[in-house]
N, C-alpha and C positions, 0 to 999 in steps of 0.2 A: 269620506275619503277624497271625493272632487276637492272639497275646498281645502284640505290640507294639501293636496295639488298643487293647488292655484295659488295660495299662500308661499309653500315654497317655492313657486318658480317665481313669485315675485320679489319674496325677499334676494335671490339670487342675482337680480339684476342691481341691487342697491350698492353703494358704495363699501367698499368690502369694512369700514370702519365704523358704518352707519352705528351702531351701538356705542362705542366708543368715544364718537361726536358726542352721543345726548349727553352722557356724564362728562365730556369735557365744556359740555355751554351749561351745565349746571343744572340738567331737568332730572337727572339723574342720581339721587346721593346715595351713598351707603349710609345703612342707618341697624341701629344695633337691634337683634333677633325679638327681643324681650318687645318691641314696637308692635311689632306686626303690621310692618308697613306692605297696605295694599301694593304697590308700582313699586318693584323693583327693578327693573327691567324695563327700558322703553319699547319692547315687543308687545307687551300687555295694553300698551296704550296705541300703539303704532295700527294693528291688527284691526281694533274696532275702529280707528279712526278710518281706516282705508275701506273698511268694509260697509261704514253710515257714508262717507262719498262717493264712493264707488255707485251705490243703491239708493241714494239721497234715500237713506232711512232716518226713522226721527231719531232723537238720543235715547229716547225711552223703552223704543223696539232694539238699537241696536246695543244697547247695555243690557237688556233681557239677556236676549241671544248670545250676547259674550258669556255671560255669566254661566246659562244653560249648556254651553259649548266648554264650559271649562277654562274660556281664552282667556279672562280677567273678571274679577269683583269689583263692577266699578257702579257707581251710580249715577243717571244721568245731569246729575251738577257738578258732577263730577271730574264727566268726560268735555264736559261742558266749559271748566276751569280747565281742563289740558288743550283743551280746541285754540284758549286766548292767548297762551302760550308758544306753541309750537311753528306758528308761522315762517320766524325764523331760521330753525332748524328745518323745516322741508324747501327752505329756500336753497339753503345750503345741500340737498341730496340731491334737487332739482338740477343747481349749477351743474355740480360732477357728473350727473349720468349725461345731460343734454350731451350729444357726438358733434362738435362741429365737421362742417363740411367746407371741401376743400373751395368751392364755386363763391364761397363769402367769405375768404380770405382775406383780413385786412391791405394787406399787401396790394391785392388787385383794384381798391379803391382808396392807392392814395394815402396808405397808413392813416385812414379815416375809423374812431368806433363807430360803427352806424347804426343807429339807432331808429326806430320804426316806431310811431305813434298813431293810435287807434282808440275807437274806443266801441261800447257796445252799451245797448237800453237793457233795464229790466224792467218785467211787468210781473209784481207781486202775484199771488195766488187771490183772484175776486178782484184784480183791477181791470179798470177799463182803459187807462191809458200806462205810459210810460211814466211810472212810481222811484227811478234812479238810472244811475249813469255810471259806467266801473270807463275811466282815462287810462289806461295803459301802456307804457311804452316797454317795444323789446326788443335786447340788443339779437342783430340780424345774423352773428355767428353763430349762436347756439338758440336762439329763441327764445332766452332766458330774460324773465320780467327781472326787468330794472326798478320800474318805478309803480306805483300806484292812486290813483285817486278814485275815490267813490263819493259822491253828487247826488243834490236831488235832480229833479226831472228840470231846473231851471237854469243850472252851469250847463254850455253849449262845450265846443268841444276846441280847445285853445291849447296854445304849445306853453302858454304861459304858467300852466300851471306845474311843467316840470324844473326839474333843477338841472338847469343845461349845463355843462360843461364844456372849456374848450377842447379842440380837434374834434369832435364830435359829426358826424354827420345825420342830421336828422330829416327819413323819407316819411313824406307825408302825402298824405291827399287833397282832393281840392277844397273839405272843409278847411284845411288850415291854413291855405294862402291867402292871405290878409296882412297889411302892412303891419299893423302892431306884432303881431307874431315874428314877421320877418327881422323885424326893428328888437326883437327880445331876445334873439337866435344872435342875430350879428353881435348884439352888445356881450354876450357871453364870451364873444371867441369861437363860436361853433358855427359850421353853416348848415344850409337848408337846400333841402333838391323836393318839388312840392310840382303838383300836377298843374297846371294851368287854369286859374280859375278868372275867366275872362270878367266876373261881374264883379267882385272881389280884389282882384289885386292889380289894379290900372298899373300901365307903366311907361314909362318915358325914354327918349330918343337921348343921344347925348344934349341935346340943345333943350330939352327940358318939353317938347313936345309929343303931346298924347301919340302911344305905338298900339298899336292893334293887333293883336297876336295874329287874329282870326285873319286879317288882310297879307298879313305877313306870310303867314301858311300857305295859301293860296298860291303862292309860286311856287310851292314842292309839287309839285305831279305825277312825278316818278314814283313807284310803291316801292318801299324799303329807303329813299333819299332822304338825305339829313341836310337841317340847314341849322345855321345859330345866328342871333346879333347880342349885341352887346345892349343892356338894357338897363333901366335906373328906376329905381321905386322911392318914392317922397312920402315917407312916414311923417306923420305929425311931431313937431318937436325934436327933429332929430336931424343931422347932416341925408342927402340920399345916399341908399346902397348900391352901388352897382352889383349885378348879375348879369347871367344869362340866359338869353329863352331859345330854347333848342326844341328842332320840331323834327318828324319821322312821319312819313306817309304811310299808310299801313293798308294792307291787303284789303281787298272788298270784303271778305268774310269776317273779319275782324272788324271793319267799318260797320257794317249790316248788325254784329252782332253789340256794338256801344251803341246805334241809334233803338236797340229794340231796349237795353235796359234805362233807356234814356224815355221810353214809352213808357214804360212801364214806372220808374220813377216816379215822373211828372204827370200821366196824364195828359188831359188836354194844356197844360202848361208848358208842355214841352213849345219852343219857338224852334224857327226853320233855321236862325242861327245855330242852336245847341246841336240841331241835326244832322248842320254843314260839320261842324268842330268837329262830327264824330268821325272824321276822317283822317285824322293826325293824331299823332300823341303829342304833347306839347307840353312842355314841363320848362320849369325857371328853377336855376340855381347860381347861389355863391359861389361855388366854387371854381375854386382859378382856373383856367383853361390850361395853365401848364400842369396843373395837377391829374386832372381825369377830361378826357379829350368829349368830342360832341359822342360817340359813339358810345365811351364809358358809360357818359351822363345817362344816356337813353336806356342802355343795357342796365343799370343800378336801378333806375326805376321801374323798370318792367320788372324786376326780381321781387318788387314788391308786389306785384300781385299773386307771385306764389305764396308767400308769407301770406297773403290776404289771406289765401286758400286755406292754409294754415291754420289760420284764425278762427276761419267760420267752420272748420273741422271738430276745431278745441271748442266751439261755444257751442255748437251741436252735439256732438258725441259726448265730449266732456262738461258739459254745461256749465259752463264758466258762467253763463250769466243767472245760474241759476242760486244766486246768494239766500243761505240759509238767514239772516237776519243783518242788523243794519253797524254790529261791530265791526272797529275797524280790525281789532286782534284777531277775532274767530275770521272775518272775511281773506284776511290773509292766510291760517289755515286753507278755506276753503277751495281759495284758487290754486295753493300750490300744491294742496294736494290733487284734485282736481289734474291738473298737470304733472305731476309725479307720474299720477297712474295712467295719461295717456299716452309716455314714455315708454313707462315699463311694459305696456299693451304691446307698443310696437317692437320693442325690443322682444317678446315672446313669440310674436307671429314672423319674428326673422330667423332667418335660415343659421344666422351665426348667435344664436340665443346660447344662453349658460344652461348648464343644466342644473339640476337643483342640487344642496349639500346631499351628501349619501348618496347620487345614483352617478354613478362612473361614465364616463361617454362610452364604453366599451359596452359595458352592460347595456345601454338605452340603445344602442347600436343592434344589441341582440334583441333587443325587445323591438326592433323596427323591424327588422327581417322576418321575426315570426308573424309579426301580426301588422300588415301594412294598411293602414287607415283606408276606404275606398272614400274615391271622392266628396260623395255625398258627405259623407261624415268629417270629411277636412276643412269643409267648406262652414261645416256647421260650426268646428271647432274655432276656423279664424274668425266667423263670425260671432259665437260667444264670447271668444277673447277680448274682440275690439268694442264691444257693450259693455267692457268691467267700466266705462265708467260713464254709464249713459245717463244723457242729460235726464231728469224729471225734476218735478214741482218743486220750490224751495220749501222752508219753515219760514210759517210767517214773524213777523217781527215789529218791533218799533218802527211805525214811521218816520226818521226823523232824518235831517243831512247829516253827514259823518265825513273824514276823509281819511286815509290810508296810505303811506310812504311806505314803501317797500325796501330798504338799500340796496346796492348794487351787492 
């Protein structure tokens, strides 16, 4: 009875056409009685597919269990052919349910899309080191993956590898500021707002002479003061770009707490430089100064590290990096469903959640009054909730590179 539950209060959060989608992208056919076609219905397929990611179950346990459950006849090459398939269409449930929020309104940066690249290691089940690399970029109004690529352990982590488009704004971190990148971004039409990566992206004066961020900073003292200059980076082969490098003093505790991950990091390779750095934010961007002021600048990338938060959320709880094999088709599955159900998680532990078909708000209204959950037990329930899709071990797979484009 739980999991018919849980089933329906998840299908209730899906997009109210979600069935109607799959027969109009075509996964869906009518097919005449005399057939006896297993999938009529993308419920039949939907159901196990959520219920082997949710539990990173193997195909074999979780087509059992369908079967034994009455949910579908399927076998697991089966569900295995519907995995290669469906990527697209949970891309498309994922767009509609994500809620944008009002704080990443295009408007407030600039009529910029802004986009956010990231990426994450995986380590196979029996490896010892990092065996792949999932590149992800996602647009920062709703959260929703744009793009994808998946690598072995030897592509690093570069903006080049996405399809940039103009007006775009793409926040990045210090792996990715480096002249070529910067020089890839410009050539698009799009610009870049990227953390400060003093070893990495040297930069110049108008007069074509080495600028020192680190020395620059140094005259902010004040905590919360902002400064900026005007700054030029000398890509190989290319005119320079101008930018700007805009800095923010930031509170001691927030100093204390980038010099401790800066320990932790590195090691004994941490230098007294990296140490002093950790007392500024300091970030370089294209973008025009009549467009998003020093303040904007500062304020859009510090929003990036709630996204980060975000992220290491989704790769923990939802174990996004927990890729069941090295397809690009099933990997796409993997991750969007993955994400679907971290969605619809939060969407159930909200106070404005749907209720499920057949139970009326009036009625669940009666059923709260008689019987009001005590704490203990509510605590347990958000807690079961936001484990529908907790990370465990992947299925092992082919070794091999692959890569994976997502469309928007």
């Amino acid at each position: 009875m739980g999991a018919e539950l849980d089933w329906e209060s998840f299908k209730a959060q899906l997009p109210s056409d979600w069935k109607q989608r799959a027969e109009t992208m075509g996964l869906i056919r009518s097919q005449p009685p005399q057939l006896n076609a297993k999938v009529t219905d993308i419920e039949q397929v939907l159901r196990p597919l959520m219920h082997r990611v949710g539990l990173n179950k193997s195909l074999s346990s979780t087509t059992a269990e369908a079967g034994s459950a009455g949910v579908a006849d399927l076998s697991s090459v089966a569900l295995h052919k519907w995995e290669r398939k469906l990527g697209p269409y949970l891309a498309t449930l994922l767009a509609d349910l994500a809620t944008e929020q009002a704080e990443f309104e295009s408007w407030r940066w600039a009529g910029y899309e802004v986009v956010i690249a990231d990426g994450t290691t995986i380590t196979r089940p029996g490896a010892t080191g990092t065996t792949a690399r999932v590149h992800y970029a996602l647009r920062l109004v709703d959260l929703t993956i744009v793009q994808l690529h998946v690598t072995d352990a030897h592509v690093g982590e570069t903006i080049r590898m996405f399809d940039l488009q103009p007006n775009q704004l793409w926040v990045v971190d210090r792996n990715y500021a480096n002249p070529p990148n910067l020089a890839a971004i410009f050539q698009a039409g799009a610009q870049i707002l990227a953390r400060y990566n003093r070893g990495a992206l040297p930069l110049h004066d108008m007069r074509g002479r080495s600028f020192d961020g680190l020395d620059h900073a140094r005259g902010v003292r004040e905590v919360g003061a902002m400064r900026e200059w005007s700054v030029w980076v000398h890509p190989s082969g290319t005119e320079p770009i101008g930018g700007r490098f805009c800095v923010v003093r930031l509170p001691e505790e927030k100093a204390r707490e980038a010099r401790e991950r800066l320990h932790y990091e590195y090691g004994r390779d941490v230098s007294p430089e990296m140490l002093e750095a950790a007392n500024w934010l300091m970030v370089f961007t294209t973008v025009p100064r009549e467009r998003m002021s020093t303040s904007q600048v500062l304020e859009a990338y510090r929003l990036r590290w709630q996204v980060e938060l975000e992220i290491k959320r989704e790769k923990s709880l939802g174990g996004l990096d927990g890729l069941p094999n090295f397809r690009p088709d099933t990997i796409s599955t993997w991750l969007h469903a993955k994400m679907l159900l971290q969605l619809v998680a939060r969407k159930i532990v909200s106070a404005a959640v749907a209720f499920p078909p057949g139970v009326s708000r009036a009625g669940a209204e009666v059923a709260n009054a008689a019987s009001r959950p005590s704490p203990t037990s509510q605590a347990h329930a958000t807690h079961r909730r936001r484990n529908l899709a907790r990370h465990g071990p992947g299925t092992p797979g082919a070794a091999r590179r692959s890569q994976l484009r997502v469309p928007a």
